[in-house]
N, C-alpha and C positions, 0 to 999 in steps of 0.2 A: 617858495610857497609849496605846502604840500597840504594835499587833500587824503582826507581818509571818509570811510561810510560804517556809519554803526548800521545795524539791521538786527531785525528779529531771525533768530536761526533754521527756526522750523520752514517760514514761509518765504524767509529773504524780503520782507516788507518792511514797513516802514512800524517804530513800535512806535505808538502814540500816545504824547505827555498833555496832560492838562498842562494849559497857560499858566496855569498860577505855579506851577511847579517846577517851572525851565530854570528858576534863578538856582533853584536847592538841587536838582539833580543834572545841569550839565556843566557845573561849577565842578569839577572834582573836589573832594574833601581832602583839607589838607594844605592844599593849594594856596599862594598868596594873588588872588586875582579881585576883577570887580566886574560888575555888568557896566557895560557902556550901550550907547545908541548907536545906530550903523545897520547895512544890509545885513538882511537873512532874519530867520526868525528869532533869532536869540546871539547877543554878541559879547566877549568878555574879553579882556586886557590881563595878561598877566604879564610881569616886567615890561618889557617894551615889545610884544606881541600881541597881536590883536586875533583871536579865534571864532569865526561865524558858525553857526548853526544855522542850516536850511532844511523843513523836513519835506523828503519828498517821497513818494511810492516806492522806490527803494530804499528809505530809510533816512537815517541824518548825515545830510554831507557836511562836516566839518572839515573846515578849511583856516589851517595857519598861515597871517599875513606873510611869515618872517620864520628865520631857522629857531625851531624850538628842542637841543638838543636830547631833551626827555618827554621829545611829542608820542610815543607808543607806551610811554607808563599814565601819559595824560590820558589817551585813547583808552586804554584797558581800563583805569578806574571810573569815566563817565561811561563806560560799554557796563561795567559792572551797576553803575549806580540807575542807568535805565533798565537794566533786567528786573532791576528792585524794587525799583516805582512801577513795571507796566505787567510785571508777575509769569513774564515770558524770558526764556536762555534768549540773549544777544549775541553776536557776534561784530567783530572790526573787519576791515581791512583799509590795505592803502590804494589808493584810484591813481596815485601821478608819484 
């Protein structure tokens, strides 16, 4: 399992997505994935990987069930696509 935290850069907070918007901007583009049901506020399957989104005061902790050998090109393009949607520089890092 590995966990990363996107965050807004200026403040290191948490950037925040309208509900209607989580399926289009923490889906990376490109990607062959799907939203499923499951903890956290937002959750999606790509091959046999399962990846939660939780937002919290620091930001969104996304967490991969399972090894996902291209999880920091995953992380950089939904870091990119929330900067996009909430009109503020994000930033990643990894937590574990």
């Amino acid at each position: 399992m590995r966990e990363f935290l996107i965050r807004a850069s200026a403040d290191h907070g948490w950037p925040a997505l309208p509900s209607d918007r989580m399926t289009e901007v923490l889906q990376p583009a490109g990607w062959d994935c799907e939203p499923i049901g499951g903890a956290g506020d937002f959750r999606v399957r790509a091959g046999g990987v399962e990846v939660s989104y939780s937002g919290e005061e620091i930001g969104w902790q996304v967490t991969f069930d399972a090894d996902m050998p291209r999880a920091e090109e995953w992380i950089e393009r939904v870091t990119r696509q929330v900067a996009a949607a909430t009109g503020e520089p994000c930033e990643w890092l990894e937590l574990s």
